[in-house]
C-alpha positions as CSV (number, residue, x, y, z in Angstrom):
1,X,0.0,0.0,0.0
2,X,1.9,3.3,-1.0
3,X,2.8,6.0,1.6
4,X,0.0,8.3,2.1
5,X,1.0,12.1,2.3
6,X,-1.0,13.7,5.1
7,X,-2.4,17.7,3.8
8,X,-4.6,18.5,7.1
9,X,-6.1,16.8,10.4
10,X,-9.6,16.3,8.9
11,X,-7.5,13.6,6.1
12,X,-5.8,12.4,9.2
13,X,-8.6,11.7,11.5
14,X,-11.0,10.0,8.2
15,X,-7.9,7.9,7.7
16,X,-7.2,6.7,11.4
17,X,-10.6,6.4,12.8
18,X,-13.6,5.7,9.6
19,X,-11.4,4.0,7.3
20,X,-8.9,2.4,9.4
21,X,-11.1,-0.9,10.3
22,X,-8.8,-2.5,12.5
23,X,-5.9,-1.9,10.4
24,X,-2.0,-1.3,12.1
25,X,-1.2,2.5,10.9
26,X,2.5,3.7,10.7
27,X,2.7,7.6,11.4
28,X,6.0,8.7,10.6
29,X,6.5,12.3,11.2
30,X,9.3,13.9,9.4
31,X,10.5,17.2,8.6
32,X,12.9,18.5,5.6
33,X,15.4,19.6,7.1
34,X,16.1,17.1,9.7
35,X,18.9,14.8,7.4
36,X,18.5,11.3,8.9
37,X,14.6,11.9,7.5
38,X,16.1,11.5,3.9
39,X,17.2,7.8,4.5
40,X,13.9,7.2,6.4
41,X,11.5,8.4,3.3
42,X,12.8,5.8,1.5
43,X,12.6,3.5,4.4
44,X,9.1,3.8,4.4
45,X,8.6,4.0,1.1
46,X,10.0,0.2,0.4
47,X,8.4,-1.2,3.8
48,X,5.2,-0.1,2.8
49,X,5.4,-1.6,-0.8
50,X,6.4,-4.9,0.8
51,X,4.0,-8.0,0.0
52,X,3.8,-8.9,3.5
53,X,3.2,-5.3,4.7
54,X,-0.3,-5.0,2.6
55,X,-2.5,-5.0,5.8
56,X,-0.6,-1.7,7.4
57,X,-1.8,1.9,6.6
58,X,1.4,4.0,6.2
59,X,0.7,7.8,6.8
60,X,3.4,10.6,6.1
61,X,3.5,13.5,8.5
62,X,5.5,16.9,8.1
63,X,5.8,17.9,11.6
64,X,6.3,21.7,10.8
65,X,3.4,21.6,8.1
66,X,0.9,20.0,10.7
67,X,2.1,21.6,14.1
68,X,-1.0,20.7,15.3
69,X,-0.6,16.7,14.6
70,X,2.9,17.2,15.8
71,X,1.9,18.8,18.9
72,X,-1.0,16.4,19.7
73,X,1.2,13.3,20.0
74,X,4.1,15.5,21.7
75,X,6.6,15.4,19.0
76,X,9.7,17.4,19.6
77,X,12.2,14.8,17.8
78,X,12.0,13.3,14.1
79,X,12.1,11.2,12.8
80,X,9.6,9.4,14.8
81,X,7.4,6.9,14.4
82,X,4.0,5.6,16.1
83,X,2.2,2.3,15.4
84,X,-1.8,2.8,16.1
85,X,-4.8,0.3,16.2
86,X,-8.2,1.0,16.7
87,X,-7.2,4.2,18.3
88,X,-4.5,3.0,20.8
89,X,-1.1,4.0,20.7
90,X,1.2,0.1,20.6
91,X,4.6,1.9,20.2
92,X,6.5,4.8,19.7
93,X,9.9,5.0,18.2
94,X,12.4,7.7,17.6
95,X,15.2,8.3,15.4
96,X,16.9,6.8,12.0
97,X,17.0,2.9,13.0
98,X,15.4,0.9,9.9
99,X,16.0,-2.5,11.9
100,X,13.9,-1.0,14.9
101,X,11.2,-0.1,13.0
102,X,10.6,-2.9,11.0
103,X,10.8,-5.2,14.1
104,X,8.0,-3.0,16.2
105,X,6.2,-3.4,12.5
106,X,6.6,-7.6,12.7
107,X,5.7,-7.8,16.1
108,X,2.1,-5.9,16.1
109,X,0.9,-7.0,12.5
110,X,0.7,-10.8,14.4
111,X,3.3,-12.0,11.9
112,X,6.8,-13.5,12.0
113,X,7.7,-13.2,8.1
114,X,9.8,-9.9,8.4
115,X,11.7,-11.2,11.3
116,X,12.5,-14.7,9.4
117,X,13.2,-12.9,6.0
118,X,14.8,-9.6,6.6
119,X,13.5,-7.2,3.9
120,X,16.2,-5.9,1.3
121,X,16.7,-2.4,3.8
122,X,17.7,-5.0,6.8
123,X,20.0,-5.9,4.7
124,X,21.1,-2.4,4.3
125,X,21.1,-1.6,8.1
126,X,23.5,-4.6,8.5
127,X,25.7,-3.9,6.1
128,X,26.1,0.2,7.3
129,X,26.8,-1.5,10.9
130,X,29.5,-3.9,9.3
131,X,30.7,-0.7,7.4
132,X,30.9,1.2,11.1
133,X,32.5,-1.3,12.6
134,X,35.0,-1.2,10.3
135,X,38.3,1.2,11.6
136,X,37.7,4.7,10.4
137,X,40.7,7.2,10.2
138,X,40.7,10.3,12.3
139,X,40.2,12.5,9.3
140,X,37.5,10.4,8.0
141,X,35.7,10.3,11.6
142,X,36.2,13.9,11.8
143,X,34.2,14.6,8.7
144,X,31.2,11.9,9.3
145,X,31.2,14.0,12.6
146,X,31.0,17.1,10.9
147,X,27.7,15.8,9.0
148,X,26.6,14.7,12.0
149,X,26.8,17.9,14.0
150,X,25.3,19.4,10.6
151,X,22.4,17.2,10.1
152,X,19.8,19.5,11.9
153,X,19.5,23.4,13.0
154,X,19.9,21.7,16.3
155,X,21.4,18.4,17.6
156,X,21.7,16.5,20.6
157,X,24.3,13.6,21.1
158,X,22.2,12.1,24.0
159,X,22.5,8.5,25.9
160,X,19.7,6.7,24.5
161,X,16.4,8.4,22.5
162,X,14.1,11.2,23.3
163,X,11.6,8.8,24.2
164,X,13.5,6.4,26.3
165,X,16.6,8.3,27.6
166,X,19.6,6.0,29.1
167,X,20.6,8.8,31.8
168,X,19.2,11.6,33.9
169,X,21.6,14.1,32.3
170,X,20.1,13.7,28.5
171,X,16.7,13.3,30.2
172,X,16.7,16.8,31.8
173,X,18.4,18.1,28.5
174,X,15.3,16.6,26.3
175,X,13.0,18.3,29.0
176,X,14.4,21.3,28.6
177,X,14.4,21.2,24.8
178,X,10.5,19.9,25.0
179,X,10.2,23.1,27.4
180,X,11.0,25.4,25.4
181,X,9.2,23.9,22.2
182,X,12.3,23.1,20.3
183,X,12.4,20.7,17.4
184,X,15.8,19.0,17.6
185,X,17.8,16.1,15.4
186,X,19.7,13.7,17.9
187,X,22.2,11.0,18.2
188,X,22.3,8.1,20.0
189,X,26.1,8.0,20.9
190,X,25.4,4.3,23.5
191,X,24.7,2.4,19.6
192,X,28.4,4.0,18.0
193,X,31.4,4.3,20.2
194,X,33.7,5.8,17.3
195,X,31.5,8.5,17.4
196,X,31.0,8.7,21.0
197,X,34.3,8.7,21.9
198,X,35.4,10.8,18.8
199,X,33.1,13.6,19.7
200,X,35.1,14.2,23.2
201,X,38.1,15.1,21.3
202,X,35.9,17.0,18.5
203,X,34.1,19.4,20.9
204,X,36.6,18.9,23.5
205,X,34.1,18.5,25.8
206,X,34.2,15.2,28.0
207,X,30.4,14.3,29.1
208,X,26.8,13.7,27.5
209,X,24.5,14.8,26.1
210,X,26.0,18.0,23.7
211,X,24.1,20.2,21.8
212,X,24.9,21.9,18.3
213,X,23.4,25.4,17.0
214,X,23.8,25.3,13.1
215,X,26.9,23.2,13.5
216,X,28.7,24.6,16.6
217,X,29.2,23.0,20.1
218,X,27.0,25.2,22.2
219,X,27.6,22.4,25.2
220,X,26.6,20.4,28.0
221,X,23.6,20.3,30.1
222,X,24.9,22.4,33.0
223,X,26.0,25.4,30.5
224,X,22.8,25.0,28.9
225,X,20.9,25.8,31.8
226,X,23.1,28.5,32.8
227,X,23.1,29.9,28.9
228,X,18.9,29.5,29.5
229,X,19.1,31.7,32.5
230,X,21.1,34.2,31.1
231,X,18.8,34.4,27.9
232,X,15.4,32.3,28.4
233,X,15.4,33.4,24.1
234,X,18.9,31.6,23.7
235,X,17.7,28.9,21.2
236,X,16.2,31.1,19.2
237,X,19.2,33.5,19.2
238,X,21.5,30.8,18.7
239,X,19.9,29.8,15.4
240,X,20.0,33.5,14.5
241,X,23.6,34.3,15.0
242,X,25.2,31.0,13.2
């Protein structure tokens, strides 16, 4: 079943409550600028014109185009995915991980086939891991974390996922970003340890989570909340001046 582009919350609501019947619907809210949502779109778009993914309603969200869908489910992060039946939220999932979204997909469609033949963008995933766990020069990790840094107005190199942090330090930070309504790209540095440990000696800065502005280390949580204090505007004005 192809991707369905949602245009406004009255298509939405027909599409997840009248003509959903029972059916498993994907939302997947995106945005344009956020960079792992490139490799996502396509994602979605071969899951959803699998065979044995016929029975799921895939529904295509831009976040900053439909604030108000965005708002209603509390997104602050994309990508990010939820998986809805007969108007109950099963799971929620955030961030670029192809292999964690197809598994969430196997296990509430009631069927085994994806796990026991991976789909051709499993294969993918496995073979970017294989490539990552291959031994990157310095100059070559410093430019992957350049991209990184780059891939949204605003990153954060947490411990864990917005929606299941690994420590209280990145779940204050993702509070505070939530606070203050910001819509933010992360990383999760726990699943890459070049780039965790690479990014101590890029920002020179020894803990997590980080946050980038446009690119540039603005840093931890604890000068966050002092730079917050000093300017309750300083996202805003971050974006501005880089």
């Amino acid at each position: 079943m192809p991707v369905i582009e949602i245009k406004d919350q009255d298509q939405f609501t027909n599409l997840t409550t009248v003509e959903a019947r029972g059916q498993l619907v994907a939302l997947y809210f995106h945005t344009a600028w956020a960079e792992p949502c490139k490799v996502m779109n396509e994602v979605v778009s071969a899951l959803s014109d699998e065979p044995s993914n016929s029975g799921i309603k895939f529904l295509s969200i831009d976040a900053d185009e439909n604030a108000e869908l965005a708002e209603l489910f509390e997104v602050s992060a994309v990508p990010y995915f939820i998986l809805v039946q007969d108007g109950t939220i099963l799971k929620e999932l955030s961030g670029a991980d192809p292999k964690e979204f197809v598994k969430a997909l196997s296990e509430h469609k009631g069927s085994k086939k994806v796990e026991q033949q991976p789909s051709a963008q499993e294969n993918v995933a496995e073979d970017d891991e294989e490539r990552e766990e291959e031994e990157e020069t310095e100059e070559e990790l410093n430019d992957r974390l350049t991209k990184l840094t780059q891939a949204a107005p605003i990153m954060l190199f947490m411990k864990g996922s917005p929606s299941e942090p690994k420590c209280g330090f990145s779940r204050q930070m993702v509070g505070i970003l939530r606070e203050h309504q910001v819509r933010f790209g992360f990383f999760d540095i726990l699943k890459d340890s070049c780039v965790r440990e690479g990014l101590k000696k890029f920002s020179d800065w020894p803990t997590f989570p980080q946050l980038y502005v446009q690119g540039e280390f603005q840093g931890g949580l604890d000068i966050i909340k002092e730079s917050l204090e000093e300017d309750p505007e300083f996202f805003e004005h971050a974006l501005q001046s880089n």
